[in-house]
C-alpha positions, 0 to 999 in steps of 0.5 A: 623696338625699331627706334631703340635699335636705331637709337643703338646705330647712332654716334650718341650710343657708339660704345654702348652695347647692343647686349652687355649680358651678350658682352660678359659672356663673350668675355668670360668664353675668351678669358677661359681660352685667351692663351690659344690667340694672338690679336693682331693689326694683320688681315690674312683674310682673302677673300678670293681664296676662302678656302686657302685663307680656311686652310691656313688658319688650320693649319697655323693652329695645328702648328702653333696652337695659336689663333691670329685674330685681326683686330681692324674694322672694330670701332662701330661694332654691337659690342661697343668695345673694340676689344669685345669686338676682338673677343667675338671674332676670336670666338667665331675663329675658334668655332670655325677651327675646331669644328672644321667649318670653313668661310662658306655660306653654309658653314657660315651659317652652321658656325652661327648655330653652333655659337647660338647654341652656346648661349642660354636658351632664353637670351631669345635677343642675343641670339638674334645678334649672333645671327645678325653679326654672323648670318646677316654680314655673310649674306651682306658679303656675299650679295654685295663682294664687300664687308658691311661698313657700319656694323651698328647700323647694319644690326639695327637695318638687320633686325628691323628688316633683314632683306633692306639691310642686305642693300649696299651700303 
């Protein structure tokens, strides 16, 4: 298994999905919610105020009704596809949103089981990409102050050992 993972991270294998089964089901939740976002090239994420950053999002969609998704850092994802990408973190968005669960640690960590949940009860590997993408990179975060830089390769590290993975990389 190790070696299909790093297989996964390198550049022959950059648009191939981790899952395709975990990419149709991203698609299919953002088709059924598409009008509630706008993708756009603007980051309002702060990451020295989770907490505005949290509060703002809140409250543009109590406003408008409209989730603002970045649509940046999405080229060397698990999904292979930079609007999958896109859709997951729309996803991610609306869970954190609807659930009032900001950008800490924990409500990180909540938001990851409440989309784990989500999915079918056997896809047993998916899961374990949810938590990786969510759980894993909010740990990377936090332990190193910045965002992982290749998310493919992080995965594969990730799911092979999870404390390695959380070195700078």
């Amino acid at each position: 298994m190790k070696s299909k993972y790093l297989f996964l991270a390198s550049k022959q294998a950059k648009k191939i999905p981790f899952s395709k089964k975990l990419n149709q089901f991203i698609k299919l939740w953002f088709k059924a919610h598409k009008d509630t976002f706008i993708l756009t090239d603007v980051d309002t994420f702060d990451s020295n105020d989770i907490v505005g950053t949290f509060e703002m999002n809140k409250q543009i969609y109590k406003e408008t009704g409209k989730i603002y998704v970045w649509k940046g850092e999405s080229k060397n994802t698990i999904f292979g596809k930079e609007k999958i990408n896109h859709y997951f973190r729309a996803w991610h968005d609306y869970t954190h949103i609807n659930y009032n669960l900001g950008y800490s640690i924990t409500e990180e960590s909540i938001v990851c089981n409440i989309q784990r949940d989500m999915l079918p009860q056997n896809w047993y590997f998916e899961k374990e990409l949810i938590n990786a993408e969510i759980i894993g990179q909010a740990h990377y975060f936090y332990a190193n102050n910045n965002f992982v830089k290749n998310q493919r390769l992080f995965t594969a590290n990730y799911l092979s050992n999870s404390i390695n993975a959380l070195k700078k990389q």
